[in-house]
C-alpha positions in Angstrom: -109.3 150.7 161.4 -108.4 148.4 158.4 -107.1 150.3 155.2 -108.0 149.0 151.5 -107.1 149.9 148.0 -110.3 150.6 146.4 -109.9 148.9 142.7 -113.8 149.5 141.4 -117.0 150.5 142.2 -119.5 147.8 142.4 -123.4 148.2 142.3 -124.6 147.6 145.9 -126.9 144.2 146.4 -130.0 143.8 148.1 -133.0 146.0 149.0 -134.1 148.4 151.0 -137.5 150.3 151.2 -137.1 154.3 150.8 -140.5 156.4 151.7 -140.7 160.0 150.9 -143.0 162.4 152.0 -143.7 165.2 150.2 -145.1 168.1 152.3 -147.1 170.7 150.4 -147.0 174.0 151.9 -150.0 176.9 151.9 -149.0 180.8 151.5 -152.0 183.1 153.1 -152.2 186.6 151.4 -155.0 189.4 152.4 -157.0 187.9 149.7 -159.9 186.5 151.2 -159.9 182.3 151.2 -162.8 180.1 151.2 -163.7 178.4 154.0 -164.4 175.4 151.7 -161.0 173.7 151.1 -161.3 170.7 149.6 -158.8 168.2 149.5 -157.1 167.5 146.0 -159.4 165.3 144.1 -156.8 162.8 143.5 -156.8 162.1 147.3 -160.4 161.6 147.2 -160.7 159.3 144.3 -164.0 156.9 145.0 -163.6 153.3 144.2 -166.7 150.8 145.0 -166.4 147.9 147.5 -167.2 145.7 144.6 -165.4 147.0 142.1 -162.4 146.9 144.0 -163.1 143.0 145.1 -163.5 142.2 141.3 -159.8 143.6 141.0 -158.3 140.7 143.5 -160.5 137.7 143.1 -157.1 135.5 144.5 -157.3 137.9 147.9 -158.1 136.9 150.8 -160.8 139.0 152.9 -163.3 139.0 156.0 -164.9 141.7 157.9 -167.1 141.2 161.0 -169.5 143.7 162.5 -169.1 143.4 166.4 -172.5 145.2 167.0 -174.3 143.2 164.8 -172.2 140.0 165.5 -171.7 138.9 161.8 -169.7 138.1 158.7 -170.4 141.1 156.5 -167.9 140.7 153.8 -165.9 137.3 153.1 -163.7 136.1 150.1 -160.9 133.4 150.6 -161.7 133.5 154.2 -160.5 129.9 154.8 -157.4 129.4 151.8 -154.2 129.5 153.7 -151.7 132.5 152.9 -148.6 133.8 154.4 -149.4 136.0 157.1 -146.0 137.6 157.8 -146.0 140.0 160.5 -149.4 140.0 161.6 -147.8 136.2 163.2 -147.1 139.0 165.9 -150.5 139.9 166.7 -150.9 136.0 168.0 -147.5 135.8 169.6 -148.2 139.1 171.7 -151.7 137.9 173.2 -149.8 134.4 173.6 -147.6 136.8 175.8 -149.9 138.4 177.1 -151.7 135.3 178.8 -148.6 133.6 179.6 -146.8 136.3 181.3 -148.5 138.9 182.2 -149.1 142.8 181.3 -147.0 143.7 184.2 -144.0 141.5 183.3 -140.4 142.6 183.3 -137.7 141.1 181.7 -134.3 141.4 184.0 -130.7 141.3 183.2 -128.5 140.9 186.2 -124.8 141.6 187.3 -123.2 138.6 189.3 -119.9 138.1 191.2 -117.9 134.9 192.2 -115.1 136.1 194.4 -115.6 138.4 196.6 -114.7 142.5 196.2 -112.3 144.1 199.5 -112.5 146.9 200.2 -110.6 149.3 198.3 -113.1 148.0 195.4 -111.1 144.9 194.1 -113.3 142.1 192.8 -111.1 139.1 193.8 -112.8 136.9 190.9 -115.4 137.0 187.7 -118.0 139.7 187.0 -121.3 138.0 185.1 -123.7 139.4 183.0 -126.8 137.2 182.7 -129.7 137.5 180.2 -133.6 136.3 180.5 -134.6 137.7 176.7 -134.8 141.7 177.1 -136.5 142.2 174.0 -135.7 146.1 174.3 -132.4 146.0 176.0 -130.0 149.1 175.3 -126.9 150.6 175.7 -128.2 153.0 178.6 -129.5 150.2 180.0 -125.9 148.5 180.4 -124.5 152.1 181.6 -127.1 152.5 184.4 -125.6 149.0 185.8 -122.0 149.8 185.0 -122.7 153.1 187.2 -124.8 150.7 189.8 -121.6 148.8 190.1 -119.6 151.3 190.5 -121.7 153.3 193.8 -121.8 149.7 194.9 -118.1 150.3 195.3 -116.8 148.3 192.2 -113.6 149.7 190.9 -111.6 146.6 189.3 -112.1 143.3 188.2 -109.3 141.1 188.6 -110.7 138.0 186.3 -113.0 137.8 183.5 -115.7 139.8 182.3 -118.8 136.3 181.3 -121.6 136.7 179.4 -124.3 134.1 180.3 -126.9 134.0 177.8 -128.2 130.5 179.0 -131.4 131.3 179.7 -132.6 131.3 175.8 -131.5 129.0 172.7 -129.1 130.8 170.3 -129.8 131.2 166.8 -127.4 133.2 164.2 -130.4 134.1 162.3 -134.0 134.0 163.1 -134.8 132.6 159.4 -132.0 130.9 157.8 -133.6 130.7 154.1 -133.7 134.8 153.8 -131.2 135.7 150.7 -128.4 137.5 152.1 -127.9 139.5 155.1 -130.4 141.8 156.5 -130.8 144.0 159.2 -134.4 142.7 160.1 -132.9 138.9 160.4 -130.1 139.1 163.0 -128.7 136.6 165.4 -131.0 135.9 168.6 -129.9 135.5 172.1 -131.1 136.1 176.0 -128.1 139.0 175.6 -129.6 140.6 172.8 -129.1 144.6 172.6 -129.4 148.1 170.8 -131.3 145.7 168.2 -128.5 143.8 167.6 -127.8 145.7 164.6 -124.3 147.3 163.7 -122.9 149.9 161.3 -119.8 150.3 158.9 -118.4 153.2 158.2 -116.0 154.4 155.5 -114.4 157.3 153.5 -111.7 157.2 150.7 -108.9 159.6 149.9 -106.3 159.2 147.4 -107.2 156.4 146.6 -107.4 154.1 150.0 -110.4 153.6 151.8 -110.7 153.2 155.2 -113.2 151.0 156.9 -114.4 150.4 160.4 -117.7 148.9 161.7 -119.1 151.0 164.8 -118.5 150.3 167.7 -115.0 148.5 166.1 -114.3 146.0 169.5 -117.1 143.4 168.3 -115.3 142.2 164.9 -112.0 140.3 163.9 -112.0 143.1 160.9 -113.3 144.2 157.8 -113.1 142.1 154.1 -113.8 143.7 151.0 -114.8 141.5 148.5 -116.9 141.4 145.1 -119.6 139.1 145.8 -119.3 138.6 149.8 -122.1 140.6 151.8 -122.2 138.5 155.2 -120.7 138.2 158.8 -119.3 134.7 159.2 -118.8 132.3 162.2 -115.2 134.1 162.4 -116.6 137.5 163.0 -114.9 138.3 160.0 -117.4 141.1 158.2 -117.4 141.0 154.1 -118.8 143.9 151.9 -118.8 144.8 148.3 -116.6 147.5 147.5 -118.2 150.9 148.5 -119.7 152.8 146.0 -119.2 155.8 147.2 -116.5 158.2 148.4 -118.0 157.6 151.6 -120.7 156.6 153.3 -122.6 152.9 155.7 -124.4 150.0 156.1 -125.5 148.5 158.6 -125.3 144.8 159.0 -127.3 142.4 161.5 -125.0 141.2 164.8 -124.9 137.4 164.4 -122.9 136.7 167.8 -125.4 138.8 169.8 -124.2 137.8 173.5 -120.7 138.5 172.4 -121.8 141.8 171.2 -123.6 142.4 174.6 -120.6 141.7 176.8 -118.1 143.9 175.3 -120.7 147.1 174.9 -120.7 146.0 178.8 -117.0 146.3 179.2 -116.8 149.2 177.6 -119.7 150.4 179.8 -117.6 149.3 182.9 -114.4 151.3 181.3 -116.5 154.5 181.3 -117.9 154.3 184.5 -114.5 154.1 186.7 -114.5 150.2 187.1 -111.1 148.7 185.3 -111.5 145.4 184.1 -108.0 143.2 183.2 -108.9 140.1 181.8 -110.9 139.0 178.7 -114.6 138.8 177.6 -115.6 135.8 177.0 -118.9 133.2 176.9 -120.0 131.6 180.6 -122.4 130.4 182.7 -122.8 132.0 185.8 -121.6 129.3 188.6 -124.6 128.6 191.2 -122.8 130.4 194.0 -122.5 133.5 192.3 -123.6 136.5 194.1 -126.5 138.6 192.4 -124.4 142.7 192.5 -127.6 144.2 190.7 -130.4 144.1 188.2 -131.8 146.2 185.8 -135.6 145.3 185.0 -137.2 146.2 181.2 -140.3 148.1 180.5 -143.4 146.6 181.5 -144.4 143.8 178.5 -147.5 145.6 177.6 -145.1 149.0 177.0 -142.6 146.2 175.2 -145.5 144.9 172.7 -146.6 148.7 171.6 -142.7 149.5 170.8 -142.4 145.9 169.2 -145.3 147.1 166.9 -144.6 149.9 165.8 -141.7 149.2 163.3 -142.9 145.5 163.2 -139.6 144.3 164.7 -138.7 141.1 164.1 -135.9 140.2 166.8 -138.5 141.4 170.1 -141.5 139.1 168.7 -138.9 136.2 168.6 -137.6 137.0 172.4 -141.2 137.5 173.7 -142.3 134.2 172.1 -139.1 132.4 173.4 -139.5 133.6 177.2 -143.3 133.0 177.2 -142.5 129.2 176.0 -139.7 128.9 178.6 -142.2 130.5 181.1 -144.8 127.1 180.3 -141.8 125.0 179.7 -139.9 125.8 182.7 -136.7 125.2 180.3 -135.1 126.4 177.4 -137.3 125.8 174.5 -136.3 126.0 170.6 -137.4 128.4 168.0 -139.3 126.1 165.9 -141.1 124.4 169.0 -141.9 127.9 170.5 -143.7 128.3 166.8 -145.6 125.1 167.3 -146.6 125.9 171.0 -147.7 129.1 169.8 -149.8 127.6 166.8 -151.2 125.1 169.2 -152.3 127.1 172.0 -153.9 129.4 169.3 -155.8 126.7 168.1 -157.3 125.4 171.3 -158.1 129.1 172.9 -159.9 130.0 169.6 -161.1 126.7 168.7 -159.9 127.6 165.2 -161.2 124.8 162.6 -157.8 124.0 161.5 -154.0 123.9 162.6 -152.2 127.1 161.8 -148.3 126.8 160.8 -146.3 129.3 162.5 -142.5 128.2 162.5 -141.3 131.6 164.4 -143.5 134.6 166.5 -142.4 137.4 164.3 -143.8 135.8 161.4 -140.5 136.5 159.1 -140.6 133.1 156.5 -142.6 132.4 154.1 -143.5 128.5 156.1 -145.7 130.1 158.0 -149.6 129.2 156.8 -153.0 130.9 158.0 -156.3 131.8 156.9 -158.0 134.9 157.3 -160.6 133.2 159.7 -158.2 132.1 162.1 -156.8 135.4 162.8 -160.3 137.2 162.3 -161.1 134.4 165.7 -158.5 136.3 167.4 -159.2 139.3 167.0 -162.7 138.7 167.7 -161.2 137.4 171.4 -158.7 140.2 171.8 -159.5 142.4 175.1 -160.4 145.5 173.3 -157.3 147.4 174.6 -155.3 144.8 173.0 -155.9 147.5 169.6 -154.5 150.5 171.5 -151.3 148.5 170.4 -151.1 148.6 166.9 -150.3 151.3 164.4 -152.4 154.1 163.2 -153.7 154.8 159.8 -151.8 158.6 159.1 -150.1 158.2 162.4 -148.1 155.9 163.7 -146.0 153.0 162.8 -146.1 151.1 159.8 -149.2 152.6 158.9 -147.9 156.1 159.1 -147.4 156.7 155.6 -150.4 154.6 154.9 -154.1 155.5 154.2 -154.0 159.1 155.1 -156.4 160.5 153.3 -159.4 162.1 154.9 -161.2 158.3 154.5 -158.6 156.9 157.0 -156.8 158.3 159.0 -157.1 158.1 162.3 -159.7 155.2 161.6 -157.6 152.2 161.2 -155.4 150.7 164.1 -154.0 147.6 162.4 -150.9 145.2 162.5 -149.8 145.3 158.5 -147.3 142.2 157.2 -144.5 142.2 154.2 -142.4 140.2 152.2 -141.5 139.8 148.9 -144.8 138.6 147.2 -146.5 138.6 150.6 -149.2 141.4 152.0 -151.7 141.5 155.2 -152.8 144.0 157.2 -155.2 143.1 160.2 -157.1 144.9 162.8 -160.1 147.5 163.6 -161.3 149.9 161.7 -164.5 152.7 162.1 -166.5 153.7 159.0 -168.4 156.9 158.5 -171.6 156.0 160.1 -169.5 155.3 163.3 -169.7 151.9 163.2 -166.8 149.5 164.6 -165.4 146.7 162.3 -162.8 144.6 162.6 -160.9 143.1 159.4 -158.7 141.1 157.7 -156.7 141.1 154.1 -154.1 138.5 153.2 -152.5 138.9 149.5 -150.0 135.7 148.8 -148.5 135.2 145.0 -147.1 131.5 145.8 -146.6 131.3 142.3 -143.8 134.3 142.5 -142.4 133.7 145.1 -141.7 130.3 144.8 -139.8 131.2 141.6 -137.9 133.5 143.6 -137.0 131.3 146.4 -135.9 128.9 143.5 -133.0 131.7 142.4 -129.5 132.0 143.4 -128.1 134.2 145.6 -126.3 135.9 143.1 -130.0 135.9 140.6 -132.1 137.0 143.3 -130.0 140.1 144.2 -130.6 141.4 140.4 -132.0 144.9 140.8 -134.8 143.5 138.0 -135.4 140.4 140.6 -136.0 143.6 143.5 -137.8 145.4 141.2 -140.7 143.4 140.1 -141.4 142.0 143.8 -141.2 145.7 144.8 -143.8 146.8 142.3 -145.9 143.8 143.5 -146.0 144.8 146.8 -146.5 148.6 146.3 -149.8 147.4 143.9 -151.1 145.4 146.7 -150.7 147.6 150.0 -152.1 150.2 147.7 -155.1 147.8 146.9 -155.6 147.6 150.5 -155.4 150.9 151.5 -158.0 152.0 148.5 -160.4 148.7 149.5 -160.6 149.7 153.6 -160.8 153.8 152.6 -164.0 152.5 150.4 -165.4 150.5 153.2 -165.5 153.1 155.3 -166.3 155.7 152.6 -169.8 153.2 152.1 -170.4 151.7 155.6 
């Protein structure tokens, strides 16, 4: 733990999205109740189709009936916009084809040396990454315990972690504004989401500080303006502004990260280790000790889409290019291979510009037809996937009215003057559509792009692009309830 003298109390940067549900509970007396009960009006507010298409004339929007095989609403449906996160729907079915349903990522324990045999390992212990997109910390326990019944009690050298496999980046998109948990480093060791906390509590008038778990970092800096994790390890925060309280911060040294949550693993499963951690590859006569083998990728995708995360869509895009490649291949080239084989397996009309497979940057160019190709071409499991309107995911607290729920399994996209949601929805007569709504101020957000650090973290900056983006998903919510309300 670091101690500081806490001289003022600083208004905390960035942004962060808060939803609260408000639950609204029923008392049932011996009065008699109708069997009627109606939903509050304001739920049930009707809006027309058209009326609601005069509102956003800039929008972008195409439906397609699959029974009738047809276009039965378009508007923008070839202007390029932003498409965000629904860049994940592609990079999964790119997956998908390339790999398999029934692929497994593995992470494997190797040995150079050999172990006697009162448990000794006479040499280095490896851990070696392909890309686990959901690798966690009982993941690493259940091979620190499968070292151990393979009779591994000590490790006389070091403890490598090999994250050759994959390129390493120390942020999937360098031009985000600040640090953020949804833009950490990316490696082939990647784990528990590669996300870390700080804690911290003050009392008379020191405050103590410690990030958790506390082996990854040099330390904690408290600064006024400094709110990132540099090459160091060194982590700077503003002051706290609070007696106590966290933040968590995105892990941009993720292998490093990795191999000492594996130590510690080792520690607490009976196996001493004496020497340091430290970055390797594993030599080729290293002996393979064990393996642990990820979730199936079809079980991967569904958990990558229901908080939209960023860091899984890059690692499934980067193995799938490797797996064509038969090499390590870059994040921006894995973007391009993706936007490529798109365009030949849909025959889309023109090239799509997709620097990343999690769709985070606003580079990334597409028009609703495009996508609207895709999903036209998607196995019709492929929906089973997404979020649910009411339900699940990002769409959980979105369109749960009576109109909705239930009725909407879509992949939804965000930024900051960027909305899209995309995917299947079934109106009231029963019939199947499938749909897509891109929003894109370019105008905005190309004024805030043009700010400062220090300008775009003004709570007035976060404000208006909130407000933007609260007015838009809430254009799209009330435009698909309508749809279905009318069709």
């Amino acid at each position: 733990m670091m101690k500081f003298i806490r001289k003022e109390r600083l208004i905390r940067t960035g942004c962060c999205f808060w939803f609260l549900i408000v639950a609204v509970s029923m008392t049932i007396s011996c009065v008699s109740m109708p069997t009627d009960i109606r939903v509050k009006d304001s739920l049930m507010e009707e809006e027309s189709v058209s009326g609601l298409l005069a509102q956003q004339p800039e929008a972008g929007v195409l439906i397609y009936s699959p029974e009738e095989d047809r276009y039965s609403l378009t508007q923008n449906s070839e202007k390029q916009f932003t498409p965000a996160s629904t860049t994940k729907i592609l990079t999964s079915l790119f997956a998908l084809g390339v790999l398999g349903e029934s692929f497994r990522f593995s992470t494997d324990l190797k040995i150079s040396g050999y172990i006697d045999q009162g448990g000794t390992l006479h040499g280095d212990l490896y851990i070696v990454g392909s890309g686990d997109p959901d690798l966690t910390l009982s993941d690493l326990r259940q091979l620190s315990e499968g070292a151990y019944e393979r009779g591994l009690r000590k490790v006389t050298g070091n403890i490598y972690y090999d994250d050759s496999y994959l390129p390493k980046l120390k942020v999937i998109d360098p031009k985000q504004h600040g640090p953020a948990t949804y833009n950490p480093g990316v490696s082939a060791l990647s784990s528990e989401s590669n996300i870390g906390r700080v804690e911290w509590s003050t009392q008379d008038g020191e405050t103590v500080v410690y990030p958790v778990p506390n082996f990854s970092f040099k330390g904690i800096q408290l600064g006024e303006n400094a709110t990132d994790l540099d090459d160091s390890g060194w982590l700077h925060l503003p002051y706290p502004a609070a007696e106590s309280g966290r933040k968590y911060f995105p892990v941009y040294n993720p292998s490093q990260f990795t191999g000492r949550l594996m130590t510690n693993c080792l520690a607490m499963s009976g196996v001493h280790v004496a020497q340091n951690v430290a970055e390797g590859v594993a030599p080729p006569g290293s002996k393979l000790l064990l393996t642990h083998r990820s979730k199936k990728l079809s079980d991967l995708i569904s958990i990558m889409m229901e908080p939209s995360d960023n860091l899984m869509a890059e690692l499934i895009l980067l193995r799938s290019a490797r797996e064509i490649r038969k090499k390590s291949v870059s994040l921006k080239e894995s973007g391009k291979m993706l936007a490529d084989w798109a365009g030949q397996t849909y025959s889309l009309p023109s090239e799509m510009i997709l620097p990343n497979g999690s769709g985070l940057g606003f580079d990334h160019r597409m028009t609703p037809l495009q996508l609207m190709n895709v999903l036209q071409h998607a196995p019709k499991h492929f929906f089973t996937f997404l979020p649910v309107a009411g339900i699940k995911g990002t769409l959980k607290r979105r369109m749960f009215t009576p109109d909705s729920a239930l009725r909407v399994w879509a992949k939804t996209g965000t930024m900051f003057y960027t909305s899209a949601v995309a995917g299947k929805m079934l109106a009231a007569s029963g019939k199947p559509y499938l749909f897509v709504l891109f929003d894109t101020d370019f105008k905005a957000r190309y004024e805030l792009d043009s700010l400062s650090p220090e300008d775009a973290g003004d709570p007035q900056v976060t404000r208006s692009a909130v407000s933007w983006l609260t007015s838009s998903r809430s254009w799209q919510d009330r435009f698909i309830a309508s749809w279905i309300r009318e069709n």
